[in-house]
C-alpha positions in Angstrom: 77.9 103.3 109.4 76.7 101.0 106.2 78.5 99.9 103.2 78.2 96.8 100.8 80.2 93.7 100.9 82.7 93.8 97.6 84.6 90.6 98.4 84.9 87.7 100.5 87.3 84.7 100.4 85.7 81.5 101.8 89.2 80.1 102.6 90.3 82.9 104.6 87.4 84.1 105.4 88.4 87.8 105.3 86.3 90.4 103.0 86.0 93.8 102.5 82.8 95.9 102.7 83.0 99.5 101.0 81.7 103.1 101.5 82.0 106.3 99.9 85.5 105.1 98.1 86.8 103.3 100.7 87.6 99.3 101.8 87.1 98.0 105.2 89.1 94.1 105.9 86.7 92.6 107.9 87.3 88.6 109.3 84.0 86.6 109.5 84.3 86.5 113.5 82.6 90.4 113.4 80.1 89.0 111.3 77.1 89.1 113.0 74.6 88.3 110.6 72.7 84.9 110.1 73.3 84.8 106.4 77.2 84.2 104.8 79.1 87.4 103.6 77.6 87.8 99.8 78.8 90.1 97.7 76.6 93.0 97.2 75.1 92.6 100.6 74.3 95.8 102.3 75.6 95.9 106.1 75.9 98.0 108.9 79.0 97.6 111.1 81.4 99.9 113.3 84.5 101.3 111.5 88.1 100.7 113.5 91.7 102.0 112.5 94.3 99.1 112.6 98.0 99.4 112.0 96.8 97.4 108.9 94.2 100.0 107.5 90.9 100.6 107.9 88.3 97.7 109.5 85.0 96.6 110.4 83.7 95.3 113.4 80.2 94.0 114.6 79.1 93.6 110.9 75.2 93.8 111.4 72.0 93.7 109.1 71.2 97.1 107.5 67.8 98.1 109.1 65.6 100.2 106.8 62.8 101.3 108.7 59.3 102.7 106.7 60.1 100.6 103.8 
């Protein structure tokens, strides 16, 4: 699934990446990416149901092929 980063907090280093309406925490150990979480940034990453809401894991690059 892909969404764009809305938030991240250096000293916690928790975010939240959004799609279609909705926020996804996300803690910079799933971040996969070379680059820091940036606001704006358009990711791929695997959506997970915690007991604390909605989260995403193995936050990678958004691949757009043809382009």
């Amino acid at each position: 699934m892909t969404g764009k980063v809305k938030s991240y907090n250096n000293s916690t280093r928790y975010g939240f990446i959004t799609r279609n309406g909705e926020d996804y925490r996300f803690h910079n150990n799933d971040w996969k990416l070379r680059l820091p979480p940036t606001v704006g940034l358009m990711v791929r990453f695997d959506p997970e149901l915690t007991e604390k809401g909605l989260r995403a894991i193995n936050i990678k690059e958004k691949c757009e092929y043809g382009k």
